[in-house]
C-alpha positions as CSV (number, residue, x, y, z in Angstrom):
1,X,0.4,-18.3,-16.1
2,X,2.8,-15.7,-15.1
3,X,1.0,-15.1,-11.8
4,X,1.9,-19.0,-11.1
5,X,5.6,-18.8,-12.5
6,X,6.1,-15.8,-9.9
7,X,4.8,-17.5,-7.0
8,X,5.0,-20.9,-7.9
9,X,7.8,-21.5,-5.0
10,X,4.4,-20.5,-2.2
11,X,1.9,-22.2,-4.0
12,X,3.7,-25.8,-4.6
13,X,4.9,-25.8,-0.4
14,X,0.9,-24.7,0.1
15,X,-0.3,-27.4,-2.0
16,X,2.4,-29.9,-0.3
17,X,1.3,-28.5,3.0
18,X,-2.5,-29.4,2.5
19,X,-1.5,-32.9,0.8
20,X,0.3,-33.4,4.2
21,X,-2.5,-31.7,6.5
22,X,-5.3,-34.2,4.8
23,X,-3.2,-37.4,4.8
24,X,-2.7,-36.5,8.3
25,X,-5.7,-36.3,9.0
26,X,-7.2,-39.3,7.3
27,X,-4.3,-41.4,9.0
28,X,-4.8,-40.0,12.5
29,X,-8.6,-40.3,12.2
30,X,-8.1,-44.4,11.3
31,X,-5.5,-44.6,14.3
32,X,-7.6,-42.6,16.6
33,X,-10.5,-45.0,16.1
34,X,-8.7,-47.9,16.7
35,X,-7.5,-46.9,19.7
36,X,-11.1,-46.5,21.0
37,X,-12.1,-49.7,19.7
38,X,-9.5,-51.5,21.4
39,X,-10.2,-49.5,24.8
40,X,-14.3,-50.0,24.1
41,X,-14.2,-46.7,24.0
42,X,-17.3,-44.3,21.4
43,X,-15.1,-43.9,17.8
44,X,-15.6,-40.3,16.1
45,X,-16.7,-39.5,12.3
46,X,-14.1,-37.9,10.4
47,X,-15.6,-34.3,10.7
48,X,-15.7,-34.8,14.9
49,X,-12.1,-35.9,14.5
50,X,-11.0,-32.7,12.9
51,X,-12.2,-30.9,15.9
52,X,-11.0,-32.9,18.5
53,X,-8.1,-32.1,20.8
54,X,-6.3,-35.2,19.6
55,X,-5.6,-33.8,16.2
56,X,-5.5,-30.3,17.3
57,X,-2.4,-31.2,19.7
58,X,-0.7,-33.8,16.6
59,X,-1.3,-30.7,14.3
60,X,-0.4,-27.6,16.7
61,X,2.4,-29.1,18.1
62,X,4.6,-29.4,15.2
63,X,3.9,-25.8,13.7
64,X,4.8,-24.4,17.2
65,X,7.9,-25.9,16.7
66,X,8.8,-25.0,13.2
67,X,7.8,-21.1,14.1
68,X,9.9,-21.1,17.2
69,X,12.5,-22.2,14.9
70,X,12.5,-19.6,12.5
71,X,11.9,-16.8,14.7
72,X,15.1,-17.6,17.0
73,X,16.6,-18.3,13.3
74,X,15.7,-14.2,12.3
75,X,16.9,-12.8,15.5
76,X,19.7,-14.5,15.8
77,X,21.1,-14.3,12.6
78,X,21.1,-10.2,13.1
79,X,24.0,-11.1,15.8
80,X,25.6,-14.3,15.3
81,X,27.6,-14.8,11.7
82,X,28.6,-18.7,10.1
83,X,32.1,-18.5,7.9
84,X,31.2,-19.6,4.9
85,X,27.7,-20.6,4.9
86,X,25.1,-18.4,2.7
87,X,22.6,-18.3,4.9
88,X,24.9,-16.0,7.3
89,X,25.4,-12.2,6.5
90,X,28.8,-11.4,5.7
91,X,31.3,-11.3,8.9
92,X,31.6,-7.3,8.4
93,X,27.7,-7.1,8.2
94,X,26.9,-7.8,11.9
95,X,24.1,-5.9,14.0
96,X,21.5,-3.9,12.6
97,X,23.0,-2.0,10.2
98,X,22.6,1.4,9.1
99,X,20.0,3.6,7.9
100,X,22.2,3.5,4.3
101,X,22.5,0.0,4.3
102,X,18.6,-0.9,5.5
103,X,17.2,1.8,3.2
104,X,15.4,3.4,5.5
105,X,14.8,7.4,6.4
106,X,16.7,9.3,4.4
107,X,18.0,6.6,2.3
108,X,14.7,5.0,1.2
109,X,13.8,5.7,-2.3
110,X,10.3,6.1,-4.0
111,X,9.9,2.2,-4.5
112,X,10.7,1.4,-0.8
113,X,7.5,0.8,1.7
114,X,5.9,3.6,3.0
115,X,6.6,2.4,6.5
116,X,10.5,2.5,5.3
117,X,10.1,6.2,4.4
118,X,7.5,7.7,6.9
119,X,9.7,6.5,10.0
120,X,8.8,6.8,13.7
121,X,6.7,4.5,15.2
122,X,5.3,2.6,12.1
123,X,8.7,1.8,11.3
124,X,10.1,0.6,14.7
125,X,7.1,-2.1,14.4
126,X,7.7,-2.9,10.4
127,X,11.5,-3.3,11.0
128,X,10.8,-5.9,13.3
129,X,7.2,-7.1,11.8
130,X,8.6,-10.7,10.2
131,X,9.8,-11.6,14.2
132,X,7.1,-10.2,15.4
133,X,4.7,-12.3,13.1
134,X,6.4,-15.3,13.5
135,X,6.6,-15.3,17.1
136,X,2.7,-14.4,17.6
137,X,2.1,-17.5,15.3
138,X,4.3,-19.6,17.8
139,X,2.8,-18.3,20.8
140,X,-1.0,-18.8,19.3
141,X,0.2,-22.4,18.4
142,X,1.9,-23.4,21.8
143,X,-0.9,-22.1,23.3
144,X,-3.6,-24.1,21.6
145,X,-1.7,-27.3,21.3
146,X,-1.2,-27.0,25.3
147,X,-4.6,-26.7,25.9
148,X,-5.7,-29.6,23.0
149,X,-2.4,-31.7,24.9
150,X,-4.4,-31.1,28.5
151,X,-7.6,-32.1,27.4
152,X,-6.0,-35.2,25.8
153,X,-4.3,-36.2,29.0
154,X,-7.0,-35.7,31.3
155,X,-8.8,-37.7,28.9
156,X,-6.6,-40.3,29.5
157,X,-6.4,-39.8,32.9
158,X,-10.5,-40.5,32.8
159,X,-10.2,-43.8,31.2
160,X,-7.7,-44.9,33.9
161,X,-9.2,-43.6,36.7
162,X,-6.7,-41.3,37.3
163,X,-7.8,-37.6,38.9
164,X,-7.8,-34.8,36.3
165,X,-4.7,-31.9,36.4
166,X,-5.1,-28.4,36.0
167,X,-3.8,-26.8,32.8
168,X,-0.7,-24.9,35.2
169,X,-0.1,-28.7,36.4
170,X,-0.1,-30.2,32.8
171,X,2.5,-27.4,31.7
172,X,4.6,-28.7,34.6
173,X,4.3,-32.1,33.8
174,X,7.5,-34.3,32.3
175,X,4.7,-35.6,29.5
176,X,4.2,-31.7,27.8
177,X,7.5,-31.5,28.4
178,X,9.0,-34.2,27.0
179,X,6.9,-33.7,23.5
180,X,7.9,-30.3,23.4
181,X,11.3,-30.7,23.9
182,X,11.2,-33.2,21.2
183,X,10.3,-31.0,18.6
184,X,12.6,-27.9,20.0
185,X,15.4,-29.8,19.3
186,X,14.8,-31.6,15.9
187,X,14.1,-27.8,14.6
188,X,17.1,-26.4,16.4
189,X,19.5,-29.5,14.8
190,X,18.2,-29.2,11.6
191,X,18.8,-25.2,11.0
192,X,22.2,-25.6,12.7
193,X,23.0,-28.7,10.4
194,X,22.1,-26.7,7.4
195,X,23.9,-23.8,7.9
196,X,27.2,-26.2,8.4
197,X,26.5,-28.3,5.8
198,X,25.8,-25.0,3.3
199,X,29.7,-24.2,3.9
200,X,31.1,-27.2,2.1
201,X,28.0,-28.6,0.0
202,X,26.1,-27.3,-2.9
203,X,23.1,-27.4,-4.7
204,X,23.4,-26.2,-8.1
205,X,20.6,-22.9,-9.0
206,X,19.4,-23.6,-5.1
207,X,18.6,-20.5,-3.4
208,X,20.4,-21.5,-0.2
209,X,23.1,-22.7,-1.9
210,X,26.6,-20.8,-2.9
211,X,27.5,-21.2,-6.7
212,X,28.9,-24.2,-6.8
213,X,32.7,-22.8,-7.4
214,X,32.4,-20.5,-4.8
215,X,35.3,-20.8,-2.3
216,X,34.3,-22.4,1.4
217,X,35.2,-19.1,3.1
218,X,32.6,-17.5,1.1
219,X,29.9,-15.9,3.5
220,X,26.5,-15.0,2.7
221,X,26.3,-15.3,-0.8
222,X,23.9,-17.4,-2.5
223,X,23.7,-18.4,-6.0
């Protein structure tokens, strides 16, 4: 019980997430198979359709997306402040800080990781290792979805009689583009709009959220 009290935030978004992933799945599979059937095309079973490039593109392209986000979120926020909204460091706080202030080197105590404490070149790579992760996820994702996305197309380019692109000429093409694009800039709006929003609005107890009678101008405090 107390393992799940302390991680229960993880464990109820992984539970959502595979909810989500299955219905998905099951929905995509029915719509899939329609779409066959109405261009007399073979249909799949629902284990084929979980390895097919048609739900591998539905799946990888949104994740590509929502890692892009929050890697350009991480670097960014090292720079760029928000008056007032808590999920901005304080105005004072901008840049990388120092060695004090990161608790690192010198300034690392017995409790802080070893990476923190034995410097050099395992630290340059742990200081930077939650960017680093998130934008090798994003790459691996964009990557896979554009290949699922150009097997998809040339798919469709079959069953119109259409000649078959190469994977450089897919990535050129406005149809990549114009799905990408569309999930760049939901992402981008959305962690812009919350960080605005966060200045003036609250959620009482909320992580991302300021106390509740904490003045507007307040910056990066959360409560």
């Amino acid at each position: 019980m107390r393992f799940l009290r302390e991680n229960s935030l993880s464990i109820a978004f992984g539970l959502l997430f595979v909810a989500a992933l299955v219905g998905q799945s099951i929905a995509g599979y029915l719509e899939y198979n329609e779409q066959q059937l109405a261009h007399l095309q073979p249909t799949l079973g629902y284990t084929g359709y979980l390895f097919s490039s048609d739900f591998g593109q539905s799946v990888l392209e949104n994740w590509q997306s929502e890692y892009l986000q929050f890697a350009l979120f991480i670097v960014a926020t090292v720079w760029l402040v928000q008056r007032g909204s808590p999920d901005s460091k304080e105005l004072q706080r901008r840049g990388r800080e120092s060695d004090a202030e990161q608790r690192v080197g010198t300034s690392a105590d017995e409790q802080s990781p070893l990476a923190a404490r034995v410097g050099g070149v395992r630290l340059r790579v742990y200081q930077h290792s939650l960017f680093l992760v998130m934008i090798a996820i994003f790459l691996a994702s964009w990557l896979i979805q554009s290949l699922d996305g150009w097997r998809v197309y040339n798919q469709e380019q079959f069953e119109h009689r259409l000649p078959a692109v190469s994977w450089l000429g897919f990535l050129g093409s406005p149809t990549f583009w114009q799905t990408t694009l569309q999930n760049w800039q939901s992402e981008f709006l959305v962690i812009g709009s919350v960080a605005v929003f966060a200045i003036y609005l609250r959620e009482r107890g909320a992580a991302g959220s300021k106390p509740v009678g904490a003045e507007h101008d307040e910056t990066g405090t959360e409560g």
